[in-house]
C-alpha positions in Angstrom: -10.2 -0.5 7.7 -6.8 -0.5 9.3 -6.7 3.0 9.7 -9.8 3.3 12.4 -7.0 4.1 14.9 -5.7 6.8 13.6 -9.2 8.7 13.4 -7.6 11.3 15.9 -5.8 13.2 12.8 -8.8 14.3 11.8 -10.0 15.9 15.4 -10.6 19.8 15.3 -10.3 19.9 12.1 -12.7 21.1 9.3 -13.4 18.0 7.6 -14.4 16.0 10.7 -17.9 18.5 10.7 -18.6 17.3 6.8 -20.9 14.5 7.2 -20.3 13.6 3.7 -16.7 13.3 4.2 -17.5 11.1 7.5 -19.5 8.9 5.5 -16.2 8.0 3.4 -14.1 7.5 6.6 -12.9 4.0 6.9 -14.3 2.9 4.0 -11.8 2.1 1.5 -8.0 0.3 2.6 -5.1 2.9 1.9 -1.7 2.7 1.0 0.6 4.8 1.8 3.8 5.4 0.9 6.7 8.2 1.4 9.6 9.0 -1.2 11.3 11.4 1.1 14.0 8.9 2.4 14.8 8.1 -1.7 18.0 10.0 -1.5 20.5 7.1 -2.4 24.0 7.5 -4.0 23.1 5.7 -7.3 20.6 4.0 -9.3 21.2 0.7 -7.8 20.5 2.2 -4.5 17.7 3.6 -5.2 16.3 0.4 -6.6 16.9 -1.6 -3.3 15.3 1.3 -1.0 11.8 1.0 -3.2 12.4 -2.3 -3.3 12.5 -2.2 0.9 9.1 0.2 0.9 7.3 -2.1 -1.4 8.5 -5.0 1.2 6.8 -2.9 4.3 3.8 -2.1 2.1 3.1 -6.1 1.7 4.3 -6.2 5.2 1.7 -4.4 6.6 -1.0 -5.8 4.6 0.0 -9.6 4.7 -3.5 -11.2 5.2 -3.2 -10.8 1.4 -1.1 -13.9 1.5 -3.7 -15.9 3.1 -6.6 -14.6 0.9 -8.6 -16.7 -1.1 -9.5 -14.0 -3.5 -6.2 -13.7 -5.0 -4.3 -16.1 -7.4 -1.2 -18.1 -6.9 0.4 -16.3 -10.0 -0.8 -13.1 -7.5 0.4 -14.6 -4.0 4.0 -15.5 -5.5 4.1 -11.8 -6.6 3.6 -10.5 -3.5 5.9 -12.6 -1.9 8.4 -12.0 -4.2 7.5 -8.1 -2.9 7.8 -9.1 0.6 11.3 -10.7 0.2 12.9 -8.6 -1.8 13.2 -10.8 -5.0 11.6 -8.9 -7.2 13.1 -7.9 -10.6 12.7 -4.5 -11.7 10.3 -4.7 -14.5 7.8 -6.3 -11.5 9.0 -3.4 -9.1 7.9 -0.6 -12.0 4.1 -1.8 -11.5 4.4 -3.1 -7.9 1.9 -0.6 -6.3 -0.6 -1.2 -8.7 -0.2 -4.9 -8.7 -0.4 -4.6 -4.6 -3.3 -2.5 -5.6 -5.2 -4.8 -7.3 -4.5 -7.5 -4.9 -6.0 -4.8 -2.2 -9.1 -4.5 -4.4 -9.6 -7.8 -5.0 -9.7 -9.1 -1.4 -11.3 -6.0 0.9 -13.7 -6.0 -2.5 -13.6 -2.4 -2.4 -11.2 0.5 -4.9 -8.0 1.2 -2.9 -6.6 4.8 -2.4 -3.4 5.7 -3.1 -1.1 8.1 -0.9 2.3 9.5 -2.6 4.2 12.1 -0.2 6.6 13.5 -1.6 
């Protein structure tokens, strides 16, 4: 998918000889996301920093917008995502509602990253 660039990681490195592994490379479109810079003073903080990664996540995959495979009820979602609107109770299952979305247009299961 996206990622092909990036293919370089994976140089000199045991996995790159598994032809298994290979076969998986590219396959499937990948989130990832890092909690490392969720170090806010309070709650409220901390709400409008996820809020902020969510927004780059739907940022970075906006042909989703544009997709014919998802809903309205879907696209207002993830617009709400990508401008910061969100309320919380949406924000508590945004990456699996983005995930869904992901799923539903690259017709393919989505994987995950967490660090940290």
């Amino acid at each position: 998918m996206k990622e092909k660039e990036n293919a370089y990681l994976f140089d000199n490195l045991e996995i790159s000889n598994d032809c298994d592994a290979l076969l998986h490379q590219h396959a499937y479109p990948v989130v990832f996301i890092t909690l490392k810079d969720m170090k806010r003073a309070d709650y409220k903080m901390q709400i409008e920093k996820f809020s902020s990664i969510i927004s780059d996540i739907v940022n970075a995959n906006s042909e989703l917008l544009n997709s014919p495979m998802l809903n309205t009820a879907q696209k207002n979602l993830l617009t709400q995502y990508q401008n910061e609107t969100s309320t919380i109770s949406n924000l508590m299952d945004a990456l699996f509602k983005i995930s869904i979305c992901m799923q539903l247009h690259f017709q393919k299961k989505v994987i995950i990253l967490i660090d940290e």
